[in-house]
C-alpha positions in Angstrom: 6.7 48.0 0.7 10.8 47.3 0.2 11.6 43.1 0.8 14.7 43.4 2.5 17.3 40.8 2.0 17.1 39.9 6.1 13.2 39.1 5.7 13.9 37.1 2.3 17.0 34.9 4.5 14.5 34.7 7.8 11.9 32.6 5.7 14.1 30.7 4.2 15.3 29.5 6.6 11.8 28.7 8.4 10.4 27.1 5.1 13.3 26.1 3.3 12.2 27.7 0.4 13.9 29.1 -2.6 15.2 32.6 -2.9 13.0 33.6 -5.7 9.9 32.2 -3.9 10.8 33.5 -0.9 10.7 36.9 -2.0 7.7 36.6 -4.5 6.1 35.5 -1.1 6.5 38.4 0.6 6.2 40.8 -2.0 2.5 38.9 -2.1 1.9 39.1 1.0 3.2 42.9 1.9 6.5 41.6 4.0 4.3 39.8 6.8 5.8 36.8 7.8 3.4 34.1 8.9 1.2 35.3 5.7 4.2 34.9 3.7 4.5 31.2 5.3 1.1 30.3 4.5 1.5 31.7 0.7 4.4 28.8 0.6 2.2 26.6 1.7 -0.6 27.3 -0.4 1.7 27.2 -3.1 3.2 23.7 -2.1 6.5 25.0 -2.1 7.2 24.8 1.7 6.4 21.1 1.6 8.3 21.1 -1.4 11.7 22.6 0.0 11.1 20.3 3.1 11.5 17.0 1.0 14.9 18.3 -0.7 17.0 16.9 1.8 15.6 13.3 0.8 17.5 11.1 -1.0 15.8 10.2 -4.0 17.9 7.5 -5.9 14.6 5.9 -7.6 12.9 7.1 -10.7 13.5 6.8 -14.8 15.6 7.5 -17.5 13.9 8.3 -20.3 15.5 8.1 -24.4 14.3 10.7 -27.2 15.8 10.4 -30.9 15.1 13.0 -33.0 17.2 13.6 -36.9 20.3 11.9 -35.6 20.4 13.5 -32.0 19.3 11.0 -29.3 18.9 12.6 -25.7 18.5 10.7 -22.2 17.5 12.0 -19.1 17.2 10.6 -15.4 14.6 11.9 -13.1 14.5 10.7 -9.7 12.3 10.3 -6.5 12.5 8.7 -3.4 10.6 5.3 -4.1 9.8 2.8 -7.2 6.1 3.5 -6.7 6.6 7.0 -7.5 8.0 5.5 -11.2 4.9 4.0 -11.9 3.0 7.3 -11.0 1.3 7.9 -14.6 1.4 11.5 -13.6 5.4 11.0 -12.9 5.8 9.0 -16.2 3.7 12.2 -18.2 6.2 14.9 -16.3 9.3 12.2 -17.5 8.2 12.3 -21.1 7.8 15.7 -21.7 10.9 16.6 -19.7 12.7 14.4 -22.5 11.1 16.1 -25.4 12.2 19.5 -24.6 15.7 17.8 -24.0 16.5 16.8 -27.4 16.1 20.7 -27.8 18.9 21.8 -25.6 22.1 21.3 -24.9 23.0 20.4 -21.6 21.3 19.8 -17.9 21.1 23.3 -16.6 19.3 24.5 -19.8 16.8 21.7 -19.7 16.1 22.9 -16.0 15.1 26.1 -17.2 13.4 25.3 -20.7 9.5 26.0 -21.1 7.2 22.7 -20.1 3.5 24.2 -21.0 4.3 27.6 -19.2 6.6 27.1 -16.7 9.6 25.4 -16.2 11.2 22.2 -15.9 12.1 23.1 -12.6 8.8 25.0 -11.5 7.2 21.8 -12.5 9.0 19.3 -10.4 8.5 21.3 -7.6 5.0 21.5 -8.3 5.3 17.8 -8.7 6.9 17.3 -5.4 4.2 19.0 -3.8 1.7 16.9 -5.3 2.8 13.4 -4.9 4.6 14.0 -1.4 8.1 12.8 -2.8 11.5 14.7 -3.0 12.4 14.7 -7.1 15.3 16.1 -8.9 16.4 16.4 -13.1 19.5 14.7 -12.0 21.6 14.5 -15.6 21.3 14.0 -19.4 23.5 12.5 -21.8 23.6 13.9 -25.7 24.5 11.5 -28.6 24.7 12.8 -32.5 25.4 10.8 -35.3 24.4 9.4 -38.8 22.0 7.1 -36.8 21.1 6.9 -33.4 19.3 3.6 -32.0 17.9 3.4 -28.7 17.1 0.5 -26.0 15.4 1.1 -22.6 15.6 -1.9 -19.8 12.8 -2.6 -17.7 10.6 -0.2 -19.3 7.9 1.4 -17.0 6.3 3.0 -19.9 7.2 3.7 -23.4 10.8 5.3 -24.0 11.5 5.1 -20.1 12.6 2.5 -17.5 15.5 1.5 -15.4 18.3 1.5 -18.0 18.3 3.7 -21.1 21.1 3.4 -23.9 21.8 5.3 -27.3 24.1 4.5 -29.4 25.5 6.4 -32.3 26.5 4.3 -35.6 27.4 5.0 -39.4 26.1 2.4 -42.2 24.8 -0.9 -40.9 21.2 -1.0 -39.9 19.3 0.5 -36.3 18.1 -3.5 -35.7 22.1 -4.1 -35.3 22.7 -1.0 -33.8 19.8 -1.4 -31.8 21.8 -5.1 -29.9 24.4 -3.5 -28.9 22.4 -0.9 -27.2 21.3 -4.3 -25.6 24.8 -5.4 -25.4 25.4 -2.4 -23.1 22.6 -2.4 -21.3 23.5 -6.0 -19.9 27.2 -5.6 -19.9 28.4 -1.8 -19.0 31.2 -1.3 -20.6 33.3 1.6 -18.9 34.3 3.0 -22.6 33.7 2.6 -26.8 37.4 1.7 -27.2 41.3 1.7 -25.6 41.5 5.1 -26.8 38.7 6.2 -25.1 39.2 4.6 -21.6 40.2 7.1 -18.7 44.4 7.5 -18.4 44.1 7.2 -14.7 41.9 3.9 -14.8 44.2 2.2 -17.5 47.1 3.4 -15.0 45.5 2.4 -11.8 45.0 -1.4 -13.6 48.2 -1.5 -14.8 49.7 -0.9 -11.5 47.8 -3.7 -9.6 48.7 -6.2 -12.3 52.0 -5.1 -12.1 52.2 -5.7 -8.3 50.7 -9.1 -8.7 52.7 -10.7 -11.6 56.4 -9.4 -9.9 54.8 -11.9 -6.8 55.4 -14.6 -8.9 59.4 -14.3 -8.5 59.6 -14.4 -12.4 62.3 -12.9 -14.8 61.6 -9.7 -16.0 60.8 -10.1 -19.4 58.7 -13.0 -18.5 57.1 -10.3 -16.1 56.1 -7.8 -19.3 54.9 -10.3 -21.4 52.4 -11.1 -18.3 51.4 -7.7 -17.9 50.9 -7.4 -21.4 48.5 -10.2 -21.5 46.8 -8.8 -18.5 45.8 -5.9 -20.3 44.9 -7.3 -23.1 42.4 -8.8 -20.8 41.2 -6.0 -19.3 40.9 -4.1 -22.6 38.3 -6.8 -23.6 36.7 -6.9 -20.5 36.0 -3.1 -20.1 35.5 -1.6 -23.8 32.5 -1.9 -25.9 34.7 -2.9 -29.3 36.7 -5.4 -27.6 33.9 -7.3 -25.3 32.3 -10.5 -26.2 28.8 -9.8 -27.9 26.1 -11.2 -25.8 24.3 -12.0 -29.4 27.0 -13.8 -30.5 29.8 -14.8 -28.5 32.1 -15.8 -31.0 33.0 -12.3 -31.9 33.7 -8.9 -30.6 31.2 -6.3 -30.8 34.0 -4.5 -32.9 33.8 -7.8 -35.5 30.1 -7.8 -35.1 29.6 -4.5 -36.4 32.1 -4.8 -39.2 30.5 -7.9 -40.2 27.3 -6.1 -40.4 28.9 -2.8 -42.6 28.5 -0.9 -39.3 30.8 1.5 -37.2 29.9 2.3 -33.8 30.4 5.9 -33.2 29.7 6.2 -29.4 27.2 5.7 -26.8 25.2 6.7 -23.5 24.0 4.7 -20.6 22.4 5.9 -18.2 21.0 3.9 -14.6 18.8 5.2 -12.2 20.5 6.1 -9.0 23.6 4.8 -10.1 26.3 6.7 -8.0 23.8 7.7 -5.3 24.7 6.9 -2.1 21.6 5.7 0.0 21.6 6.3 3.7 20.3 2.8 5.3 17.5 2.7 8.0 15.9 0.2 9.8 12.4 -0.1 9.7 11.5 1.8 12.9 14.0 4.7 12.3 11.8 4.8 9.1 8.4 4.8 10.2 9.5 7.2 13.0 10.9 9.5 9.7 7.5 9.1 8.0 5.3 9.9 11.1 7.4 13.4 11.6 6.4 14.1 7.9 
């Protein structure tokens, strides 16, 4: 029999299902409704749909390299246990592999992972372990060389904190500290030049504000700002910081010193930018008991 596009809505809207599933579910099931349900269920995709509305700002980011091309990933779930889930950690790995094959998020979400994909099998994985789970981002770096660091590794190539960085001459051991370096330090960009207009603007401003309430000349004033900056610029770029190897020079003199130019880099944290709702304890348990 004909699906119609009223049926396909109504069980949405009681399972919270996808469209495609939706319909596949009644098509299975000869458009009856409570069958169709239970085909969801069967499926683990009801359950699945459910958990969506979790926040899930817990998980890994994983690094590949591969012939100069170095991809990371973040997948996330709800809690740090789920991270440790060897099954998690398996799903993680492979999601990574078929990412240094692609070249942005939405294709990795729909490139093959042993038959189906990448988004089939998180929901298939979010129906097994109980846990809302989402292919959040990926990062792409391409260079001569490609080194890559991982902080608080759960398992090889993934943890809390995954950096690539791209380089030209040098050596990946060098190239391989400063992924360190910007693990432990975050700088916002590689260089000046590189450093978002609004952000420089925005900095500029407040230092402006702050060194005309001094009551100082002018010029006096410019030469203030000017030093503020300067500052800033080593504070917030990658070239200009101190290097947490050696603190006598700039990562910028560090990497000239060791024949190396630092083409770029990623850094990716799990959760980073997520908001989490807080609850108290009961308001938790009382979440947990409803399912």
């Amino acid at each position: 029999m004909a699906i119609t596009a009223a049926q396909v809505k109504d069980l949405r809207e009681q399972t919270g299902a996808g469209m495609m599933d939706a319909k596949k579910a009644l098509t299975e099931t000869d458009g009856d409704m409570e069958a169709a349900i239970d085909w969801l269920r069967t499926k683990g995709l009801a359950k699945a749909a459910k958990k969506s509305g979790r926040t899930a700002a817990e998980g890994l980011v994983a690094v590949k390299v591969d012939n100069g091309r170095g991809v990371a990933v973040e997948v996330n779930a709800e809690t740090d246990f789920v991270a440790k889930n060897a099954d998690f950690q398996t799903m993680v790995s492979k999601i990574a592999d078929e990412a240094v094959k692609v070249d942005d998020v939405e294709a990795l979400k729909q490139a093959d992972l042993g038959g189906k994909s990448v988004d089939e099998s998180i929901t298939d994985a979010i129906a097994k372990i109980g846990e809302n789970m989402s292919l959040r981002r990926m990062a792409v770096i391409e260079a001569e060389g490609v080194a890559a660091y991982v902080h608080n590794a759960a398992a090889s190539g993934m943890g809390k904190i995954g950096v690539l960085v791209g380089y030209t001459g040098g050596n990946e051991d060098f190239a391989r500290q400063v992924a360190m370096h910007i693990a432990a330090v975050n700088p916002a960009s590689l260089s000046e030049t590189d450093l978002d207009p609004a952000l420089v603007e925005r900095e500029k401003q407040v230092l402006t504000e702050q060194a005309r309430a001094s009551g100082k000349p002018e010029q006096v004033i410019e030469k203030m700002i000017e030093g503020r900056m300067k500052k800033y610029f080593s504070e917030v770029t990658l070239l200009n910081q101190s290097f947490v190897v050696n603190p006598d020079l700039t990562v910028g003199a560090a990497a000239e010193e060791a024949g190396a130019t630092i083409t770029g880099f990623v850094r990716l944290e799990v959760g980073e930018g997520i908001e989490v709702e807080k609850e108290d304890f009961a308001a938790e348990v009382a979440k947990a008991a409803q399912g």
